[in-house]
C-alpha positions in Angstrom: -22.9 -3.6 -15.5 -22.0 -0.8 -14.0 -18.0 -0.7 -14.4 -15.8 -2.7 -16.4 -14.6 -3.3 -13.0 -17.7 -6.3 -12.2 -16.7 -7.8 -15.2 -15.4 -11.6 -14.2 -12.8 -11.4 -17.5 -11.2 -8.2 -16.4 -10.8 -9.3 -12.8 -9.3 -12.4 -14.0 -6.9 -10.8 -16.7 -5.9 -8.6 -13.6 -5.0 -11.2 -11.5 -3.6 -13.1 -14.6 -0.9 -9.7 -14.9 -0.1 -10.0 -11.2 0.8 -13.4 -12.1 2.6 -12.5 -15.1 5.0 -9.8 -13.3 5.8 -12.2 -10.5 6.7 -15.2 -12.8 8.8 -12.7 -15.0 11.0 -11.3 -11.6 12.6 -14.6 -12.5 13.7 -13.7 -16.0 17.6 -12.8 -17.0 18.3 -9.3 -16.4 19.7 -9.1 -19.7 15.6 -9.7 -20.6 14.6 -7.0 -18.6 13.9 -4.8 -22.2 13.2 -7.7 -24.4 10.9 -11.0 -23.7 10.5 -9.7 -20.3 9.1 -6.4 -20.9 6.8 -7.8 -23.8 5.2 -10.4 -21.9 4.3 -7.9 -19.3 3.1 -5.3 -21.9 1.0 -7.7 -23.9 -0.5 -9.0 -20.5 -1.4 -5.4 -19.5 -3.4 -4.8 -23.0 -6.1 -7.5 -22.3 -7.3 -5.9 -19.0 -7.1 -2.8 -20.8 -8.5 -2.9 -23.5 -11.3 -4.8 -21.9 -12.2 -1.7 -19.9 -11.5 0.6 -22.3 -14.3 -1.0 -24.7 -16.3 -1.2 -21.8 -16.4 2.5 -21.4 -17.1 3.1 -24.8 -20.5 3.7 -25.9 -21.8 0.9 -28.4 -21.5 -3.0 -28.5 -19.6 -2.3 -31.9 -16.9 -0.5 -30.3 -16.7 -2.6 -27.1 -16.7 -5.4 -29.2 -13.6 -4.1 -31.6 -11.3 -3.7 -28.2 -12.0 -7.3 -27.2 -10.7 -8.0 -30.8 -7.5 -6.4 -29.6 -7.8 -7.8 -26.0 -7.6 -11.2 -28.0 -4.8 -10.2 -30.3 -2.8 -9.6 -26.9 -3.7 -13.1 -25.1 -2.3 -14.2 -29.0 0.9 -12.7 -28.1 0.7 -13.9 -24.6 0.8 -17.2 -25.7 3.6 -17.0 -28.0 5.4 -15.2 -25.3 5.2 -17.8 -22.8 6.2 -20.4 -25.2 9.5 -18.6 -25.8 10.0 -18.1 -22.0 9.8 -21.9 -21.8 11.7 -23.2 -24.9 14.3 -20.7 -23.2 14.4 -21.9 -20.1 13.7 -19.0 -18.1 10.5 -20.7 -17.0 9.3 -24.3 -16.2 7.3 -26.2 -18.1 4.8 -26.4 -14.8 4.6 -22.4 -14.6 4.1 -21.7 -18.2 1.5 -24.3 -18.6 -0.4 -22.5 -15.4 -0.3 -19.4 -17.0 -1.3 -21.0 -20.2 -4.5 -22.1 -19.0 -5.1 -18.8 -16.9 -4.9 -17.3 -20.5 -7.0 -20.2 -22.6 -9.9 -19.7 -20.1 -9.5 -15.4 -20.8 -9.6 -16.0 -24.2 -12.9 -18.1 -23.9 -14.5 -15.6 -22.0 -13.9 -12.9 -24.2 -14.6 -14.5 -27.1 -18.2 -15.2 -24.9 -18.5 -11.3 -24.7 -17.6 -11.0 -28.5 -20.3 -13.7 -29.2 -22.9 -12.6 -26.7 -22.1 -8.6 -28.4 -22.7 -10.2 -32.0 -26.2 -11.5 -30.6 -27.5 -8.5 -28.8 -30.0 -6.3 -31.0 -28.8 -2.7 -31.3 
């Protein structure tokens, strides 16, 4: 690898952000600086902290940002299930996104597994 950049996850969770700023454009204004801004914040963390533990030096400390990278698709989730048991997305969109995110998660939790069996 030579960047965290060829890394198929953080492609994916970049494209998945894209995503989820387009799908929030249709949130209530009055969400702008509540479920709205979250969703996009927590969406943000996983491609960053996937690079960010990339660039570090050691498969222990690459390994405890895609913990965190996890903890945000967590929040993801429980984001988009809001914005869907508000109404402020369809069912159809949120369960898009929801896959988007359930097939992140598996990846990283790949990394995190393949990390665990590499030999220091």
């Amino acid at each position: 690898m030579n960047s965290h950049k060829d890394l198929i996850v953080w492609q994916k969770s970049m494209s998945f952000v894209e995503e989820i700023y387009s799908l929030t454009k249709g949130f209530p204004d009055e969400e702008k600086y509540g479920l709205t801004a979250q969703l996009r914040r927590a969406s943000v963390s996983i491609p960053s902290n996937i690079s960010e533990g990339a660039a570090r030096h050691g498969k222990k400390e690459f390994g405890h940002f895609l913990y965190m990278g996890l903890g945000s698709v967590a929040e993801v989730e429980t984001q988009l299930e809001l914005a869907r048991r508000l109404h402020f997305a369809s069912d159809s969109a949120v369960n898009c996104q929801l896959q988007k995110i359930t097939e992140i998660r598996r990846m990283i939790q790949g990394m995190i597994s393949h990390l665990d069996s590499v030999k220091d």
